[in-house]
LUMPA-120459 format. One record per residue (C-alpha): x, y, z. Coordinates in steps of 0.2 Angstrom, whole numbers. Layout:
# residues N
x, y, z
X, Y, Z $
...
# end
This chain:
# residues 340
x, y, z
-314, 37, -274 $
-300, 45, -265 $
-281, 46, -270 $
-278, 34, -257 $
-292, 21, -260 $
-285, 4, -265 $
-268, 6, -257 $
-264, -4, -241 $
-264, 5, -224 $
-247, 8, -214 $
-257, -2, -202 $
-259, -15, -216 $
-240, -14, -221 $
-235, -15, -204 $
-245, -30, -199 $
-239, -37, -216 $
-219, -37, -212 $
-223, -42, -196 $
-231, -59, -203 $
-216, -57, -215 $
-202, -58, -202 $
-212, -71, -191 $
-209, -81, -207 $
-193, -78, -211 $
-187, -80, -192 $
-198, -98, -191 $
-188, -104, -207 $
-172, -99, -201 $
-174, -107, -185 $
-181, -124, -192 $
-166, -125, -202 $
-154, -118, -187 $
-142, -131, -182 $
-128, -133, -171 $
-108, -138, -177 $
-107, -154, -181 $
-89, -164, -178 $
-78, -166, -164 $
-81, -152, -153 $
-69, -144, -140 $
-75, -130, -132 $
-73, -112, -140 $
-68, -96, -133 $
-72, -76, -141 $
-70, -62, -138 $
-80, -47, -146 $
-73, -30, -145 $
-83, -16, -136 $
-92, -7, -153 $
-89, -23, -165 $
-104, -19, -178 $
-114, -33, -183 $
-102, -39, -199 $
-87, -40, -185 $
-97, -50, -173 $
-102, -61, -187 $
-85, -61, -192 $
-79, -68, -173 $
-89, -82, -170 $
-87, -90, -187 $
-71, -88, -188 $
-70, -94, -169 $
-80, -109, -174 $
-96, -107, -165 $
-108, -101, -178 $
-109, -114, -194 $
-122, -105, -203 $
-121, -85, -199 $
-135, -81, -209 $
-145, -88, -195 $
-139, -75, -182 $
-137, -63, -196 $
-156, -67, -198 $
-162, -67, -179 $
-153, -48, -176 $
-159, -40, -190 $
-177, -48, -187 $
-177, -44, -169 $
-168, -27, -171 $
-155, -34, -158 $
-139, -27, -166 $
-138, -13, -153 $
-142, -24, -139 $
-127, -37, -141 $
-116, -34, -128 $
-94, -37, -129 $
-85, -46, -117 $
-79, -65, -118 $
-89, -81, -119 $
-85, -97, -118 $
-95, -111, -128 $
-92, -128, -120 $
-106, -136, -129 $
-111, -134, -147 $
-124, -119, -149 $
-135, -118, -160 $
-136, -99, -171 $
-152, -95, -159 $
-141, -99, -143 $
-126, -91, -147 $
-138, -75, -152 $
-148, -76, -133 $
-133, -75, -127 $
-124, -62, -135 $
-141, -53, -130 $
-141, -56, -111 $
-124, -52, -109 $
-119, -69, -101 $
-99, -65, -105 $
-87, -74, -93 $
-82, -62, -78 $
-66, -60, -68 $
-66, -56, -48 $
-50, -47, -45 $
-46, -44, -27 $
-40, -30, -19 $
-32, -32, -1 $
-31, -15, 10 $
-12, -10, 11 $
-9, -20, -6 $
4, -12, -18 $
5, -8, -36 $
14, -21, -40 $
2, -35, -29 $
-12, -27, -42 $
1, -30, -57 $
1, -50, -51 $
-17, -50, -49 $
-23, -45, -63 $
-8, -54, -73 $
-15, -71, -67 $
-33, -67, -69 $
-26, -64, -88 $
-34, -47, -88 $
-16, -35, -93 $
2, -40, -92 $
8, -32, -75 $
22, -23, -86 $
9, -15, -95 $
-2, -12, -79 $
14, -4, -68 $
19, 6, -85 $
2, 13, -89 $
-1, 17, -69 $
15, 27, -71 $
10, 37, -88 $
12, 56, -83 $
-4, 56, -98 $
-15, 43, -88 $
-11, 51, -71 $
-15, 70, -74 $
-31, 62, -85 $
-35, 54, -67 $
-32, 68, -57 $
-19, 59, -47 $
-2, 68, -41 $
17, 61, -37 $
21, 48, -51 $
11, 34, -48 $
-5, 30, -45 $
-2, 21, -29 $
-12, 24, -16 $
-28, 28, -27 $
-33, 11, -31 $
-48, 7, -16 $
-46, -11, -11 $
-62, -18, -15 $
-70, -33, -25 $
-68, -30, -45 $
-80, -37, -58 $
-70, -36, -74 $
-75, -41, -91 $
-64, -42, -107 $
-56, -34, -117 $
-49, -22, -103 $
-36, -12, -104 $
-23, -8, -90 $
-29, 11, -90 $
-49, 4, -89 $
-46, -7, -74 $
-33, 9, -67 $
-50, 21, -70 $
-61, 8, -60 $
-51, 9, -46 $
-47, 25, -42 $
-66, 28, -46 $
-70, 19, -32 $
-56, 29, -21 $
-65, 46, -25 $
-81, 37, -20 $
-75, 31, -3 $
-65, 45, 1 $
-75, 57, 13 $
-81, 72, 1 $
-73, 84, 17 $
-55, 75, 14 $
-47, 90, 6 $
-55, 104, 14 $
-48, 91, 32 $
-31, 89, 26 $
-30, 108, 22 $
-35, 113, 40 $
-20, 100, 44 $
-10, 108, 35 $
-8, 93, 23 $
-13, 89, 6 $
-23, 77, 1 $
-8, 68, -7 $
0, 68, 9 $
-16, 61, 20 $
-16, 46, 9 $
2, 45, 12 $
1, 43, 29 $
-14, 33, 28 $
-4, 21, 16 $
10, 18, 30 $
-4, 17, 44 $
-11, 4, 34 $
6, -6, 33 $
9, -4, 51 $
-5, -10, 60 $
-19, -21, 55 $
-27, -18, 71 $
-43, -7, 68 $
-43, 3, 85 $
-24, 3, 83 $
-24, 15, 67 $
-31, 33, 75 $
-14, 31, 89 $
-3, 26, 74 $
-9, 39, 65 $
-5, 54, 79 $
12, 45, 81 $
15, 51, 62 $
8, 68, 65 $
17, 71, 83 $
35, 65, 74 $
32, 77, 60 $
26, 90, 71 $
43, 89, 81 $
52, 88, 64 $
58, 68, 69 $
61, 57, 57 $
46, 44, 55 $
57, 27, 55 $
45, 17, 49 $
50, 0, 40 $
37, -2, 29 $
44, 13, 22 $
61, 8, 19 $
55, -8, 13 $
44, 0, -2 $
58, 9, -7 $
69, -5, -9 $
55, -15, -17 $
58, -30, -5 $
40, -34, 0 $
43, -50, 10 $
42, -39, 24 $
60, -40, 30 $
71, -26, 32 $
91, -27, 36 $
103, -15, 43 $
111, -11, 27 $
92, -6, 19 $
92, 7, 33 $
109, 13, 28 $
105, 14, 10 $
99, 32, 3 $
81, 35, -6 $
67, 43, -5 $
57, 32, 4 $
68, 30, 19 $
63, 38, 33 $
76, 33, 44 $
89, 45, 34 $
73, 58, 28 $
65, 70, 38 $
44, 70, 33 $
34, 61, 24 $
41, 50, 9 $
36, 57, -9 $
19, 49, -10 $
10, 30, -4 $
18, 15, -1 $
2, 4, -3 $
-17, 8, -7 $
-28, 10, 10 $
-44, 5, 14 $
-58, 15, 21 $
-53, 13, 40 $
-35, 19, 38 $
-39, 35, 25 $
-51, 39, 43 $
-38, 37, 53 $
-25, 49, 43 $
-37, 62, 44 $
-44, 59, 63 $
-27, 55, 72 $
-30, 50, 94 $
-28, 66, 105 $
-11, 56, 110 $
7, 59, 114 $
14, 45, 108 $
32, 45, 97 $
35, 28, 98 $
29, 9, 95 $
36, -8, 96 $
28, -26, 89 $
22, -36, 101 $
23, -49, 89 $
4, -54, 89 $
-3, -40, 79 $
-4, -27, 94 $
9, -14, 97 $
13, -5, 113 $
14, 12, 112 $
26, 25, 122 $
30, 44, 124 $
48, 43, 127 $
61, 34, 119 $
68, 26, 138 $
51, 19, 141 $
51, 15, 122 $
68, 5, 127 $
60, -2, 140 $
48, -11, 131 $
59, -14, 115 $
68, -25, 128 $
52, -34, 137 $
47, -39, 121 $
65, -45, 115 $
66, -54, 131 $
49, -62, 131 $
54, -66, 114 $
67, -76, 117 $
60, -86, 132 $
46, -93, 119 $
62, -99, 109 $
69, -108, 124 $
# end
């Protein structure tokens, strides 16, 4: 007889703890059961890289899980433990120890659509995600500020403004303000034409400055066929050494974003005022989309310097400042006949 004669097979042993489990698993789930008592609903949130004791920990101490050994039982049987995924979930009924461990598995956490509106600001972001319940906006307008988080992005200028695409965002908690910052300027270098730079240089511009302009662009006109004419009126003001004079500027510096601007605003000294300054302001005033980033990089073959409201969305558009007059003054006059 051979060493090995009379000793189970691997095959034997495997098949044997797989009968072993199977059993183990049908007893635990007979005696599964969900929370008894008065039950509102329950909220957790596990931690991206919560090991097995920590989850546990969570959902017995969140109310959910009555008897842990169950789940405890169901991971280790099922070698799960890598496969429950963090986020937040929300228990409006009772689960039982089987339930709450599916859906740990699947992933069925709670998500959170945050919005992003092209030509919206840092600080829009900061309310939006503030009132999702995702980062306080102090912490989010801090951490988009951080010298640390900016050079780790690869973002010049002191902010991250103009870097955050406007798109749809799927967040999950727990999230931090640098995470949903990382998400969002991810999507800008994925939008971004991959020729943007090498464009901007043959311009003579940076790229800091092309989404610059494409930031005021986008504050200026929301009129899609509008944005290439806009964008030459930048370019031919700042190839003549003009001053831009644009509103939106003036009004981002003075952090007024009701869309007003008075006299004294223009009057009043800083960076982003274009009215006093020569060039472009030091960096964005508001995140563009897609349409106005083209736009700053393919301005009209044009020779306009000038553009008034027409107070429907539109502009017109002129070459010299009498024929800008002029139509600054059909427009104030047409103005005041609809009042009448």
């Amino acid at each position: 007889m051979s060493p090995a004669a009379g000793r189970p097979s691997r095959t034997g042993r495997g098949v044997a703890l797989a009968v072993l489990a199977a059993a183990l698993l049908s007893a635990f789930l007979l005696f599964d059961s969900h929370p008894t008592g008065n039950w509102e609903g329950k909220l957790v949130i596990i931690p991206k890289g919560s090991p097995l004791p920590e989850v546990v920990g969570i959902l017995r101490k969140g109310g959910v899980l009555p008897h842990p050994l169950a789940f405890r039982a169901l991971v280790l049987l099922t070698f799960s433990g890598r496969r429950l995924h963090y986020g937040e979930y929300a228990f409006p009924t009772p689960p039982s120890a089987f339930e709450a461990w599916r859906r740990l598995v699947h992933g069925d956490v709670i998500k959170y659509e945050v919005m992003v509106s092209p030509g919206a600001n840092l600080y829009d972001i900061a309310k939006l995600v503030e009132e999702k319940d995702l980062a306080k906006a102090e912490a989010f307008l801090a951490t988009a500020a951080s010298p640390s988080v900016l050079r780790r992005l690869g973002i010049p200028g002191e902010s991250a403004e103009g870097y955050l695409f406007p798109d749809s965002y799927i967040f999950v908690k727990p999230i931090t303000p640098e995470e949903i910052l990382e998400f969002m300027v991810r999507q800008f270098r994925r939008k971004v034409p991959p020729d943007a730079e090498r464009r901007a240089e043959e311009a003579g511009l940076s790229l800091h400055q092309v989404v610059t302009i494409a930031s005021i662009i986008e504050k200026e006109t929301g009129v899609e066929e509008e944005k290439p004419i806009v964008s030459a009126v930048i370019r031919n003001r700042l190839a003549l050494d003009m001053p831009l004079q644009m509103d939106p500027t003036v009004i981002y510096g003075v952090k007024r974003f009701d869309g007003t601007v008075t006299r004294k605003d223009l009057r009043t000294a800083g960076p982003y005022n274009t009215y006093l300054n020569r060039g472009l302001p030091p960096g964005p005033i508001a995140n563009p989309g897609f349409a106005a980033l083209d736009a700053a990089l393919n301005p009209s073959k044009v020779e306009y310097l000038y553009f008034v409201s027409k107070n429907d969305g539109s502009h017109a558009f002129s070459r010299t400042l009498p024929e800008h007059n002029r139509a600054v003054e059909a427009f104030r006059r047409a103005t005041r006949e609809e009042d009448e």
